[in-house]
Biotite code that builds the C-alpha atoms (Angstrom):
import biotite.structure as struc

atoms = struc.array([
    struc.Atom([56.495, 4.096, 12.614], chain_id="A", res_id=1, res_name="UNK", atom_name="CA", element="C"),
    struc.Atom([55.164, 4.666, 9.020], chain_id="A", res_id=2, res_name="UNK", atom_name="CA", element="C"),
    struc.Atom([55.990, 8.159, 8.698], chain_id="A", res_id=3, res_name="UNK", atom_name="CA", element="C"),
    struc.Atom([59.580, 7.621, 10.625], chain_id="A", res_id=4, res_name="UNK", atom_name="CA", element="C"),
    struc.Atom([60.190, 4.640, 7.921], chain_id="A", res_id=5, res_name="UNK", atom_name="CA", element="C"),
    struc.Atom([58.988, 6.782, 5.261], chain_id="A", res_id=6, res_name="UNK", atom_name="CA", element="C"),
    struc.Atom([59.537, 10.143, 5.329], chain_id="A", res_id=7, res_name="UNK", atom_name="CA", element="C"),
    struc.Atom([61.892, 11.271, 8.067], chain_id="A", res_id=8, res_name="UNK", atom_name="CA", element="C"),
    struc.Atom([64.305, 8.872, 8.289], chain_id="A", res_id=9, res_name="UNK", atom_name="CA", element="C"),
    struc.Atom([64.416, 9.031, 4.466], chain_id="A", res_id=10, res_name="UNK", atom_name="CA", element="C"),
    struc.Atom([64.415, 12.390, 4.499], chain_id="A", res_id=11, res_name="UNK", atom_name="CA", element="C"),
    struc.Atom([66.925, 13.092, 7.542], chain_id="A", res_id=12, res_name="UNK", atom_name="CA", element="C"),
    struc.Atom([69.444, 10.846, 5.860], chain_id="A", res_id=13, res_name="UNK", atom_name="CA", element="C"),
    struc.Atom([69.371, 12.599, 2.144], chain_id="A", res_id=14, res_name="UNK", atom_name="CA", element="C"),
    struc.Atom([69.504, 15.713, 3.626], chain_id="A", res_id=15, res_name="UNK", atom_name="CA", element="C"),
    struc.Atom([72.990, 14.938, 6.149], chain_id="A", res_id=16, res_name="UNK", atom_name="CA", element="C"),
    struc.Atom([74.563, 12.721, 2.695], chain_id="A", res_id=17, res_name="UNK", atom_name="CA", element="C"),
    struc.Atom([73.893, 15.640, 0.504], chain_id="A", res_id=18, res_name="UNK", atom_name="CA", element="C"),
    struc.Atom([75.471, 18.222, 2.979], chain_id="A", res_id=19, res_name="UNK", atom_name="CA", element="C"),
    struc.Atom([78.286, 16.063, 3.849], chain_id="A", res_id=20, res_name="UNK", atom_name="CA", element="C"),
    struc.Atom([77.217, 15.690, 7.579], chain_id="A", res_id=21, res_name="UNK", atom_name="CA", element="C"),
    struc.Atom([77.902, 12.463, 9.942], chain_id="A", res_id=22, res_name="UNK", atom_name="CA", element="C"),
    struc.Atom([74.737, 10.273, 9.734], chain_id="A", res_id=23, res_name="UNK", atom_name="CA", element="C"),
    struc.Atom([73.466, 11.004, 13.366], chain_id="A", res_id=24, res_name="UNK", atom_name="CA", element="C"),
    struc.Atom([70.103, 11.938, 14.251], chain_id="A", res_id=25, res_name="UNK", atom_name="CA", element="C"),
    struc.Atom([68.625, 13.508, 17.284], chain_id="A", res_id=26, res_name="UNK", atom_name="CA", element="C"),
    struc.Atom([65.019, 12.833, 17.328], chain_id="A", res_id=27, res_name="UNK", atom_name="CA", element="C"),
    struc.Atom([62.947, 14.868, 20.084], chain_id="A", res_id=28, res_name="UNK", atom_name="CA", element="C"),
    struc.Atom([59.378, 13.754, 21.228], chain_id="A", res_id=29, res_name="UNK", atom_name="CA", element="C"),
    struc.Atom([56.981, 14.486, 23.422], chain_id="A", res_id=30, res_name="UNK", atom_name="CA", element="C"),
    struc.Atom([54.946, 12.233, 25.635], chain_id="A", res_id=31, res_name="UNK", atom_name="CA", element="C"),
    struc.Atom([51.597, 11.906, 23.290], chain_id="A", res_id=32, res_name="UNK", atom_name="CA", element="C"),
    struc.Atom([49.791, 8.902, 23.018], chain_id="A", res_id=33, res_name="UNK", atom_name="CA", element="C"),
    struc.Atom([51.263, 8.452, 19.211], chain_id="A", res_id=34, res_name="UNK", atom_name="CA", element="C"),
    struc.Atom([54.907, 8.284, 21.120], chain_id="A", res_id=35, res_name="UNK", atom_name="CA", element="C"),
    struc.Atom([55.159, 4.972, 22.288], chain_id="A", res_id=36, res_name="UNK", atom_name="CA", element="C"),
    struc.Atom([58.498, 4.589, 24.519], chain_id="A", res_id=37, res_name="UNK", atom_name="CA", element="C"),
    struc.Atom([59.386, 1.703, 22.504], chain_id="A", res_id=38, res_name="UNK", atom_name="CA", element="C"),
    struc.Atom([59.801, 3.588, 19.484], chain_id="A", res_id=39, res_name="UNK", atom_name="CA", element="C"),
    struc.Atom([63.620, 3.383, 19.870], chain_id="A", res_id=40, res_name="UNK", atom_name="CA", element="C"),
    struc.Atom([63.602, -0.547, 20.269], chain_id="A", res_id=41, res_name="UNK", atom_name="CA", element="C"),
    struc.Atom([61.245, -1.360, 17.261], chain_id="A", res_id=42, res_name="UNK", atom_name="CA", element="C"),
    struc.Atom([63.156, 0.911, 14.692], chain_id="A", res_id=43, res_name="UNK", atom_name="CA", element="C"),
    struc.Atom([65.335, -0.190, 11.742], chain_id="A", res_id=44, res_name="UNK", atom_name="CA", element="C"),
    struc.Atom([67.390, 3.165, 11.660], chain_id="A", res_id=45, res_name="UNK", atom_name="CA", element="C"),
    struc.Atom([70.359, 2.708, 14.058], chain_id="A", res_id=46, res_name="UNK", atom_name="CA", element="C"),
    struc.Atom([71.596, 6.626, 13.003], chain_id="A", res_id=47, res_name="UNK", atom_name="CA", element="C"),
    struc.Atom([68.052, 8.044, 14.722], chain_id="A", res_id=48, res_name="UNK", atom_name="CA", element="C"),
    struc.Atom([68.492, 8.294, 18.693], chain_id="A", res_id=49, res_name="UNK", atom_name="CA", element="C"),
    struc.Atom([64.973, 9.045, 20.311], chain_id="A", res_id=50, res_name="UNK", atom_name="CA", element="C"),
    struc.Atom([64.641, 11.108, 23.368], chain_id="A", res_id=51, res_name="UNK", atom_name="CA", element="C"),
    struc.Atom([61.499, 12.111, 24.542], chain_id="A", res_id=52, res_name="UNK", atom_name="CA", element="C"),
    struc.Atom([60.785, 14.833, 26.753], chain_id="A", res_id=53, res_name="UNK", atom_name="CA", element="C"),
    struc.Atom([59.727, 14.377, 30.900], chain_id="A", res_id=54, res_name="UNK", atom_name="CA", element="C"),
    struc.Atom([56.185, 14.430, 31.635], chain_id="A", res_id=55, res_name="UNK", atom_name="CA", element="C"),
    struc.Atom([54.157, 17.424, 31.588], chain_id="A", res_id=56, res_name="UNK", atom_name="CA", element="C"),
    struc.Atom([57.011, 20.042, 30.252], chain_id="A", res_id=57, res_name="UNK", atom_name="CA", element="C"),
    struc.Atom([56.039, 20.118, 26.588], chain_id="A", res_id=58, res_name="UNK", atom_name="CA", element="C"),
    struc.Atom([55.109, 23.546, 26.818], chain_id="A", res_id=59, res_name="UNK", atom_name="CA", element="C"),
    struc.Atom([58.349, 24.770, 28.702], chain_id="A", res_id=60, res_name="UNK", atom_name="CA", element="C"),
    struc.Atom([60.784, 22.775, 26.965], chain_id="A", res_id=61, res_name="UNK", atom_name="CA", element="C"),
    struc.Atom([59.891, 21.494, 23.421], chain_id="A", res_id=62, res_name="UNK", atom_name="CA", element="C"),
    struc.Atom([61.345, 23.867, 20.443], chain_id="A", res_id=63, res_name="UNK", atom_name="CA", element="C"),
    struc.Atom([58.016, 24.005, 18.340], chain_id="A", res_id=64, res_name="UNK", atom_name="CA", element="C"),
    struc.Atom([56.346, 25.436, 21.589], chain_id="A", res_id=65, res_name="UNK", atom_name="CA", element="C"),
    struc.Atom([58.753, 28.297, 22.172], chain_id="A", res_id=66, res_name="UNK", atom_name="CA", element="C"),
    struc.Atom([57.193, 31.081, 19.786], chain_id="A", res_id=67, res_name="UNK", atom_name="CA", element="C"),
    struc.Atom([57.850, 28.921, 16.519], chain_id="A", res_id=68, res_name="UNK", atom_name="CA", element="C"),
    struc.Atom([53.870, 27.773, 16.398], chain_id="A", res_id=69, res_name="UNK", atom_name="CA", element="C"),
    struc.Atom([52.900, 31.184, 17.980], chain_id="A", res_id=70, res_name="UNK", atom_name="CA", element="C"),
    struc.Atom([55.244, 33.086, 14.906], chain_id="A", res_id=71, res_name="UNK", atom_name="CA", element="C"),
    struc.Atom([53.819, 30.579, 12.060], chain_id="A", res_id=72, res_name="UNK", atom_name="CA", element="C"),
    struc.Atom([50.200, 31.369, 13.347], chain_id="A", res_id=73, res_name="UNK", atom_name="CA", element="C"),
    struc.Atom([50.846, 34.884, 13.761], chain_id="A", res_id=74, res_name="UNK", atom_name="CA", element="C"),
    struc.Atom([51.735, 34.832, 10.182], chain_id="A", res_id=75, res_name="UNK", atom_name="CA", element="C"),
    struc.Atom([49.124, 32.878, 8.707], chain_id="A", res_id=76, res_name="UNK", atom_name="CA", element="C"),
    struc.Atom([46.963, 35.165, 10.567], chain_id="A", res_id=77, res_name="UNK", atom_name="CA", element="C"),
    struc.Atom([48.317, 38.601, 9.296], chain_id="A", res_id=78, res_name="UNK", atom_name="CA", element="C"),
    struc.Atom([48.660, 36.542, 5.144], chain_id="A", res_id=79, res_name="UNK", atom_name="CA", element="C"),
    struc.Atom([44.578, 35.114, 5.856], chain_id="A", res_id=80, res_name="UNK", atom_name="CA", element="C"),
    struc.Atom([43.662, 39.166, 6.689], chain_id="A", res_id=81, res_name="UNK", atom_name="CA", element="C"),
    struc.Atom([46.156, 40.584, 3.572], chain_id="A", res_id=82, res_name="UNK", atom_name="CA", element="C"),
    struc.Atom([44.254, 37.962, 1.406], chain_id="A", res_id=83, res_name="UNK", atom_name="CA", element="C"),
    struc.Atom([40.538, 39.524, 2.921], chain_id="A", res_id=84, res_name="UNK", atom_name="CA", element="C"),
    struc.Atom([41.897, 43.215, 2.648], chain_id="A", res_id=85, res_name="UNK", atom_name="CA", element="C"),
    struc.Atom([42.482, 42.581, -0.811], chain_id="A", res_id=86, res_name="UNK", atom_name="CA", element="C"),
    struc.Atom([39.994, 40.717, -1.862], chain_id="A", res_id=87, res_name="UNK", atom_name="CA", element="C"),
    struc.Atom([37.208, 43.082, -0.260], chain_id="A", res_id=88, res_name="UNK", atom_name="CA", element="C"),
    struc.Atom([39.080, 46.203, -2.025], chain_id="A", res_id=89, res_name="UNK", atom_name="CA", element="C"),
    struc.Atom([39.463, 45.096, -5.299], chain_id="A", res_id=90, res_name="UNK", atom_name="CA", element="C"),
    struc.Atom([35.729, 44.146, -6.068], chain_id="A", res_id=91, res_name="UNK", atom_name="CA", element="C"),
    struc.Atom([32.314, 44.566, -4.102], chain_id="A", res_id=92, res_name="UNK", atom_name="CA", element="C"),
    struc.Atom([32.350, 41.432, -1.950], chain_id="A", res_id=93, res_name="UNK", atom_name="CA", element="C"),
    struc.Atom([31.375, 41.780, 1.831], chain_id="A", res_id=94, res_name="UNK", atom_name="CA", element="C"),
    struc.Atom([34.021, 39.932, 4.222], chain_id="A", res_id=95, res_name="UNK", atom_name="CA", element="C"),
    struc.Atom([30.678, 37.356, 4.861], chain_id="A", res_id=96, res_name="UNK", atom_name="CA", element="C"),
    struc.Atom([30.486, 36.614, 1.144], chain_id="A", res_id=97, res_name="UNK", atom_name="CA", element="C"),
    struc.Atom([34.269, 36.194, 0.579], chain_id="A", res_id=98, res_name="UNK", atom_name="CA", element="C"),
    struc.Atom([34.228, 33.578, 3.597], chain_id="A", res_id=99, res_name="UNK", atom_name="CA", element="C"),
    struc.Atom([31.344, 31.801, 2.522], chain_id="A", res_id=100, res_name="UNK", atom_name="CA", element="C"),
    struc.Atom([32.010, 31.448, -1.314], chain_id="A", res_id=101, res_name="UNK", atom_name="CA", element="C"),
    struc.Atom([35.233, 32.838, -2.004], chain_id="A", res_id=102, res_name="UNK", atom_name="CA", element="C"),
    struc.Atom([37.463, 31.018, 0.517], chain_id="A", res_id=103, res_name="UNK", atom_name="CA", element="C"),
    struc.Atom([38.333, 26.805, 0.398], chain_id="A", res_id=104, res_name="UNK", atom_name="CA", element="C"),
    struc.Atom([41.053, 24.651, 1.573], chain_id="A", res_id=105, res_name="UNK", atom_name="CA", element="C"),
    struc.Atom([43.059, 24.829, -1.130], chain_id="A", res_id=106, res_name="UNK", atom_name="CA", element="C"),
    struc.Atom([43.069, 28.722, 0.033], chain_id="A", res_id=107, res_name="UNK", atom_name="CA", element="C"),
    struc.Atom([44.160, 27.404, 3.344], chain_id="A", res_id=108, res_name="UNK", atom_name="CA", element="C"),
    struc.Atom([46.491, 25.318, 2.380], chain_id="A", res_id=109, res_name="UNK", atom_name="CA", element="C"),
    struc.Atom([48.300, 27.846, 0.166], chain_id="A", res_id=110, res_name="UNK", atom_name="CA", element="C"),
    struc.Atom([48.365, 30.846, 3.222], chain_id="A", res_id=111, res_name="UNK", atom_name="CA", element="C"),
    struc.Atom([49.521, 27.963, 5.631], chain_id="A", res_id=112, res_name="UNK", atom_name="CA", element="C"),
    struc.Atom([52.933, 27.075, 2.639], chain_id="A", res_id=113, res_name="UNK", atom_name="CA", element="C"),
    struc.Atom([53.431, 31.143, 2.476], chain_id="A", res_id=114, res_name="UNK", atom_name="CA", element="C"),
    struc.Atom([53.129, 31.356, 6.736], chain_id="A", res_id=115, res_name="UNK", atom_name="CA", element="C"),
    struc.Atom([55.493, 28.570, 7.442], chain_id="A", res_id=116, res_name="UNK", atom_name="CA", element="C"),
    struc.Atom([57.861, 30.123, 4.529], chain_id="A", res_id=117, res_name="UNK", atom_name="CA", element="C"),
    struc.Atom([58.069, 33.139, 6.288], chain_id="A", res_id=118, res_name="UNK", atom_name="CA", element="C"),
    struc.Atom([59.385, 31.634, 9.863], chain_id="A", res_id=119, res_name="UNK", atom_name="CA", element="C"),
    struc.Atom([62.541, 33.155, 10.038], chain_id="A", res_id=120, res_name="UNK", atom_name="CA", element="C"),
    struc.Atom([65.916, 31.035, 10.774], chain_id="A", res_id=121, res_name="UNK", atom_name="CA", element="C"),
    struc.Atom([66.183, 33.092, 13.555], chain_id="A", res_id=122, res_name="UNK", atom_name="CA", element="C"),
    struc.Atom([62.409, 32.223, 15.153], chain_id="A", res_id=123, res_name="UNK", atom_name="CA", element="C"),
    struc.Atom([63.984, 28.723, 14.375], chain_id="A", res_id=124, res_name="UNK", atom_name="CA", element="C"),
    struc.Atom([67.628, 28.889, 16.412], chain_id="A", res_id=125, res_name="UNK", atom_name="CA", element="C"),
    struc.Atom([65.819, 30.582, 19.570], chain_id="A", res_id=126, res_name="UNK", atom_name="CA", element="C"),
    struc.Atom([62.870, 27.968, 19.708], chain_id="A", res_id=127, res_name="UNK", atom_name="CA", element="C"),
    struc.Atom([66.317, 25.798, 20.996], chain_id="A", res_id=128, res_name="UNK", atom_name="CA", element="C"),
    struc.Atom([67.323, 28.365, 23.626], chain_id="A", res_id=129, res_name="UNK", atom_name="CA", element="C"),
    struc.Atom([66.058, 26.146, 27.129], chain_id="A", res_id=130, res_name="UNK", atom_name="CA", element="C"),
    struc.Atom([67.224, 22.685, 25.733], chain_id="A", res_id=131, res_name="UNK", atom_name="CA", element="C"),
    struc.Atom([70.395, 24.042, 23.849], chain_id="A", res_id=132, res_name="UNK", atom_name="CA", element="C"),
    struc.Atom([71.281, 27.016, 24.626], chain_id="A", res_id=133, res_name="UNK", atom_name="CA", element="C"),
    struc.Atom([74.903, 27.149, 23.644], chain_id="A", res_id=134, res_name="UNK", atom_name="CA", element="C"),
    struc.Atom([73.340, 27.023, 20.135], chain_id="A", res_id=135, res_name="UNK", atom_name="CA", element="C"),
    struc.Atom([71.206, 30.470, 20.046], chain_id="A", res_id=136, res_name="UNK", atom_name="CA", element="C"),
    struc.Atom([72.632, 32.976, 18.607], chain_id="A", res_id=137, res_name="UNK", atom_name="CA", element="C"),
    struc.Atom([69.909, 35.365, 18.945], chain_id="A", res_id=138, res_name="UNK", atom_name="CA", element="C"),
    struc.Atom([67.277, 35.135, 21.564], chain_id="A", res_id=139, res_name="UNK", atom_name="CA", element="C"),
    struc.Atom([65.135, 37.992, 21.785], chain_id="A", res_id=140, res_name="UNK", atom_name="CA", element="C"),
    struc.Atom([62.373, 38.195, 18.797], chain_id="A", res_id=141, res_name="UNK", atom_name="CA", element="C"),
    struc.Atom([59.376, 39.233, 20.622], chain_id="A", res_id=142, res_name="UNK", atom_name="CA", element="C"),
    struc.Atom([59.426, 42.577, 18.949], chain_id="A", res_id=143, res_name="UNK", atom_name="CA", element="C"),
    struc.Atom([59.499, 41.032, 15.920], chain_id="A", res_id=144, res_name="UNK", atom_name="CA", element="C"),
    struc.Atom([56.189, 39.049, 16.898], chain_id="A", res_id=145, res_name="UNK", atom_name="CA", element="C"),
    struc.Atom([54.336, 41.870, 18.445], chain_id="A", res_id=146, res_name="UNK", atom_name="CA", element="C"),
    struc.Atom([55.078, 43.914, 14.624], chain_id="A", res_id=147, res_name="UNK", atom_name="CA", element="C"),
    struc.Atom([52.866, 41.045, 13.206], chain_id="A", res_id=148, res_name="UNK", atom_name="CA", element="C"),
    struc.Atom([50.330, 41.313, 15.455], chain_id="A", res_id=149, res_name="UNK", atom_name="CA", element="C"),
    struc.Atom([50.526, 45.246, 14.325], chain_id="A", res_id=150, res_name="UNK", atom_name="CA", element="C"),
    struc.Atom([50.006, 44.921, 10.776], chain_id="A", res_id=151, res_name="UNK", atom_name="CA", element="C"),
    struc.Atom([46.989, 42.238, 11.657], chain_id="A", res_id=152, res_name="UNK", atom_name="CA", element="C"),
    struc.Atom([45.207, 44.835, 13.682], chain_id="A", res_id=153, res_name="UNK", atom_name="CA", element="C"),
    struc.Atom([45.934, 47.268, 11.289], chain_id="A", res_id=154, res_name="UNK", atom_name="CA", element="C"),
    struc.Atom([44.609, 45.263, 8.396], chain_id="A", res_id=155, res_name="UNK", atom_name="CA", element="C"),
    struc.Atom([40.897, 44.684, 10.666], chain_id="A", res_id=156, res_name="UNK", atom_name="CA", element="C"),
    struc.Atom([40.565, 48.106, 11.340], chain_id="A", res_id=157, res_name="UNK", atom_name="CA", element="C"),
    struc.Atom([40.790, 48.702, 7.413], chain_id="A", res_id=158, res_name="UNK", atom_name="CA", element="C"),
    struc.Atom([38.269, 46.436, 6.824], chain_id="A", res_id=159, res_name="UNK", atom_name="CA", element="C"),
    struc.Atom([36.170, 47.755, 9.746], chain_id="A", res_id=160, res_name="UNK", atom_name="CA", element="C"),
    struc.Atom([36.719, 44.848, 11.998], chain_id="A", res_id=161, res_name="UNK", atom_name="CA", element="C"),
    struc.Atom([36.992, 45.886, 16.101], chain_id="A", res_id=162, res_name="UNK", atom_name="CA", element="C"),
    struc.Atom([39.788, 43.997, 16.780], chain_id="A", res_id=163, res_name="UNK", atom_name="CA", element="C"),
    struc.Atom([43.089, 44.719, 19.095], chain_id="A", res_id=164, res_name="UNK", atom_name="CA", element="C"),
    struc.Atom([46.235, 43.192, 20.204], chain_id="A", res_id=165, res_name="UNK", atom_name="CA", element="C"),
    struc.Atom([44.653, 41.083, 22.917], chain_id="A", res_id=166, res_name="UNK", atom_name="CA", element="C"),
    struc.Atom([42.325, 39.936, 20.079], chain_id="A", res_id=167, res_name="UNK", atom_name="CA", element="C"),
    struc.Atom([44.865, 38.416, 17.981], chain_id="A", res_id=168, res_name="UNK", atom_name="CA", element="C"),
    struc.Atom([46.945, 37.110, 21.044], chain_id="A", res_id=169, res_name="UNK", atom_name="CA", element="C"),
    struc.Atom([43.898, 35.043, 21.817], chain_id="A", res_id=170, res_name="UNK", atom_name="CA", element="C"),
    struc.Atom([42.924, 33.879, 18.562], chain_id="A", res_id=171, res_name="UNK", atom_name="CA", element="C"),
    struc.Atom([46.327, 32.453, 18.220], chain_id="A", res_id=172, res_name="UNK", atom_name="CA", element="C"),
    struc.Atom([46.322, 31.075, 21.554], chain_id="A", res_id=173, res_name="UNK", atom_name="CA", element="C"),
    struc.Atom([42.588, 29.487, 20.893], chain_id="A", res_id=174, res_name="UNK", atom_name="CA", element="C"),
    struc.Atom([43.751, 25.870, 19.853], chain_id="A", res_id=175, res_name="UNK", atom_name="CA", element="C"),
    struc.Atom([47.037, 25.785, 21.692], chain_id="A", res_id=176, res_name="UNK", atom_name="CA", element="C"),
    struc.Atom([45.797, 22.869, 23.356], chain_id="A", res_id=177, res_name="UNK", atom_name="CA", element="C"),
    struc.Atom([46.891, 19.215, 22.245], chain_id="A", res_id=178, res_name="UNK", atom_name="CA", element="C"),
    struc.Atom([43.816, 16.730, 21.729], chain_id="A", res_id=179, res_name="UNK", atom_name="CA", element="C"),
    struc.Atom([43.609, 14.236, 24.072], chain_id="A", res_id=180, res_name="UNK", atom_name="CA", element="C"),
    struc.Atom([44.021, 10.405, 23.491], chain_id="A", res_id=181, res_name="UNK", atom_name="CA", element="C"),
    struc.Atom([40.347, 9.862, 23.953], chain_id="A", res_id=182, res_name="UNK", atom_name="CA", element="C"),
    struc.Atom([39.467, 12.931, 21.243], chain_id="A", res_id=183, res_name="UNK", atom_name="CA", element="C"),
    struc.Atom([42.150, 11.549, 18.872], chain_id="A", res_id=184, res_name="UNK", atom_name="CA", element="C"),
    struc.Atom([40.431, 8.493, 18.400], chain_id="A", res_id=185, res_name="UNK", atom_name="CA", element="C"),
    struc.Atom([37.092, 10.042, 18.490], chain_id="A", res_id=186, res_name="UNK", atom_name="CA", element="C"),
    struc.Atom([38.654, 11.448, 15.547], chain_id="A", res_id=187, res_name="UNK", atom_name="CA", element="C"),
    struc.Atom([39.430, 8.764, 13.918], chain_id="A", res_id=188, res_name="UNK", atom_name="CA", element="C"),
    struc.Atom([35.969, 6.837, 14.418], chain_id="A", res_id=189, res_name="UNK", atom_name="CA", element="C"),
    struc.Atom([34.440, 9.739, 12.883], chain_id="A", res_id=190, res_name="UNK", atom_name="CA", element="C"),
    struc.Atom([36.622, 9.895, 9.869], chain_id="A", res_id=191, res_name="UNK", atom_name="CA", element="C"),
    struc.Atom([36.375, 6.257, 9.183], chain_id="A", res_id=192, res_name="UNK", atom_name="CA", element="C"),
    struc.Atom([31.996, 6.747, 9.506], chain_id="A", res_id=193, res_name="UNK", atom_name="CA", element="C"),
    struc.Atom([32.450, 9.893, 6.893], chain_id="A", res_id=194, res_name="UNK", atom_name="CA", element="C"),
    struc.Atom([34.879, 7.578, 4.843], chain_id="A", res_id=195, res_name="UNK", atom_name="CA", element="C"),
    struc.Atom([32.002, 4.601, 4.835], chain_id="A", res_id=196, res_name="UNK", atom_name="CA", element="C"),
    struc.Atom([29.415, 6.607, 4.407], chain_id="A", res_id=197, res_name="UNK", atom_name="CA", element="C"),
    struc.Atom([30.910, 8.306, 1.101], chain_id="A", res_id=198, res_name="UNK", atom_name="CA", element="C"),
    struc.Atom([32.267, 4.702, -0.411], chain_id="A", res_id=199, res_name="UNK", atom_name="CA", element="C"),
    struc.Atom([28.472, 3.601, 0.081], chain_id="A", res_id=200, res_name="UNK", atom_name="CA", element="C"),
    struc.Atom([27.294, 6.587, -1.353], chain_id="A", res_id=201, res_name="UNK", atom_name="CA", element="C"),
    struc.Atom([29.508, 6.135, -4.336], chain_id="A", res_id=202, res_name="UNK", atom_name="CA", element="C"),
    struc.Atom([27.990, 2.477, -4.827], chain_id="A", res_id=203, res_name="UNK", atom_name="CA", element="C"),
    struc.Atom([24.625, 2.974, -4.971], chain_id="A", res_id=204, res_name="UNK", atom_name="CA", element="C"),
    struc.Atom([25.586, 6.029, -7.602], chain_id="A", res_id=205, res_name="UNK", atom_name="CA", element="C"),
    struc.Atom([27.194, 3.404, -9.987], chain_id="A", res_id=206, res_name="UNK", atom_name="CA", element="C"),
    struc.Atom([24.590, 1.069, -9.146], chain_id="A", res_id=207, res_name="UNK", atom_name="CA", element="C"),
    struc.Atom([22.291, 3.260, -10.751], chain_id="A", res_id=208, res_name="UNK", atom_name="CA", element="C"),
    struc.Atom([24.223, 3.774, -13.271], chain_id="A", res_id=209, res_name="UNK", atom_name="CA", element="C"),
    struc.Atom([25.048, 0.554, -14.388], chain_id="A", res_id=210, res_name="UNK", atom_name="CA", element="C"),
    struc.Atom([20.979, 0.010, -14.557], chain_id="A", res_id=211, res_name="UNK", atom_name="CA", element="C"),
    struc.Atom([20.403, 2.593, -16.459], chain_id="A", res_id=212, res_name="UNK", atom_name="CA", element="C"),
    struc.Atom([23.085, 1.223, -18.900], chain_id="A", res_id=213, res_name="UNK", atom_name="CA", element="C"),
    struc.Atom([21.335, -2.332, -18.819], chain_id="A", res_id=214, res_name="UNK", atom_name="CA", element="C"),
    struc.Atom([17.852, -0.624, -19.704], chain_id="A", res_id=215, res_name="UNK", atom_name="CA", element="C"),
    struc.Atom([19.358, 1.759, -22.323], chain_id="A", res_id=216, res_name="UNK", atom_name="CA", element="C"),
])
């Protein structure tokens, strides 16, 4: 409910006032434990109508899952190898020492911005072609995905890595699989213990501190 209060519904509504577009909203979920069916009865936006998908068709029927998440990590894939090809030619570090010491989330976060960039309007209008398909205009990108997968292979090979189509197919295909309720909050327990144990941590440092200011 805090991110529909706070950033879609916000966002959704800017977005149709500044393009001159009726305020209506089609909102499109799937059954996750985060998707409570009441979602429609507790909210404050009357232009948002929530539908949510039938059991156990997420993967046949919701838009993200038809090629749009396979396309985005096709292309972070292919812009994480262009970043190791080019790193690994332009000075004398190994692939093991540019992962190790040359590589952080910031990195990540920056080839994840350029991958999503990249998704094509018309990867977008297909993902809609089995819940709307008077809207596609164009249906067939495959070939499109299988040059990505191409130029990834191509890139490995360069950098002497044995790697093939089925290789990439299955590295993309490696964390298809939603986390379950029981993981999620596994999750979260975890986070919060990490969370803890740093704001403890961060006492005891300014503990010290503050008694070392008392005897100096």
């Amino acid at each position: 409910m805090e991110w529909i209060d706070e950033v879609f519904a916000p966002t959704v509504s800017q977005y149709l006032t500044e393009n001159k577009l009726p305020l209506r909203c089609l909102l499109i979920m799937d059954n996750a434990p985060a998707h409570p069916s009441y979602l429609a009865d507790c909210s404050e936006h009357d232009f948002i109508q929530f539908k949510f998908l039938p059991p156990n068709t997420t993967s046949v029927l919701q838009p993200m899952d038809q090629q749009v998440i396979s396309n985005f990590k096709k292309l972070y894939t292919k812009a994480l190898f262009s970043r190791c090809f080019r790193v690994t030619e332009e000075t004398k570090l190994t692939l093991k020492e540019f992962w190790k010491k040359h590589f952080n989330v910031f990195h990540c976060i920056t080839l994840i911005d350029n991958a999503w960039t990249e998704v094509t309007y018309r990867t977008l209008n297909s993902a809609w072609r089995k819940l709307w398909p008077q809207c596609v205009t164009v249906r067939d990108f495959e070939g499109f995905d299988a040059e990505i997968v191409q130029e990834i292979v191509s890139m490995g090979n360069s950098m002497g890595l044995q790697v093939n189509d089925e290789d990439v197919e299955e590295l993309v295909a490696e964390h298809s699989e939603d986390l379950t309720a029981d993981e999620l909050v596994q999750l979260h327990k975890e986070q919060q213990e990490q969370l803890a144990r740093g704001n403890q941590l961060t006492k005891r440092r300014m503990g010290r501190k503050l008694q070392m200011s008392a005897v100096m």
